[in-house]
C-alpha positions, 0 to 999 in steps of 0.5 A, a space after each residue: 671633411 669640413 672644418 666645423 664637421 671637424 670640431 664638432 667630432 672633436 668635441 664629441 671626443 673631448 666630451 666622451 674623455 670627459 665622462 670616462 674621466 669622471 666615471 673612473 674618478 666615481 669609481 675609485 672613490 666608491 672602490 676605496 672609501 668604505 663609508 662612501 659605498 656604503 652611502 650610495 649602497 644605502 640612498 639605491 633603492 632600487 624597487 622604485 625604479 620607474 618604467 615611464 618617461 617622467 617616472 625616470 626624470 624624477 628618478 633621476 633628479 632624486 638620485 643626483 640630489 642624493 649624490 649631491 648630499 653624499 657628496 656635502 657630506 664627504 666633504 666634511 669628513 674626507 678631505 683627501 677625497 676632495 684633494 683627489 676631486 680637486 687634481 680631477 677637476 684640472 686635469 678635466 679643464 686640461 683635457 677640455 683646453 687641449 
């Protein structure tokens, strides 16, 4: 196996962990703060999700910046939340530096 068909696995690894990671860390906060669930329970809707390719993109956009606003929001209100995001974020860099 070559050296870049190697790094390019690793990459794809590290990626991956990545995701996983940050889809755990999403989950636990949905998992256990109330007001966050039902935030994101509230902006879902889901009668108009959309079956063409520009209908999904929009869709898409509109719900990260619906995440994004949750996010603004939670913030403010939450600060343990964002000392948990905060851990989150450097053992993320960890991962990516190893």
């Amino acid at each position: 196996m070559t050296a870049k068909a190697w790094n390019l696995r690793r990459s794809a690894a590290d990626a991956l962990l990545t995701i996983t990671a940050l889809a755990i860390v999403i989950a636990t906060i949905l998992a256990v703060n109330e007001k966050a669930r039902e935030k994101v329970n509230s902006h879902m809707d889901r009668t108009q999700i959309a079956a063409d390719a520009g209908g999904v993109v929009s869709e898409v956009q509109r719900t990260v910046a619906r995440y994004v606003g949750i996010a603004k929001a939670q913030t403010s209100s939450e600060p343990t939340i964002m000392i948990f995001l905060g851990l989150a974020a450097v053992l993320t860099v960890f991962m990516f530096r190893t």
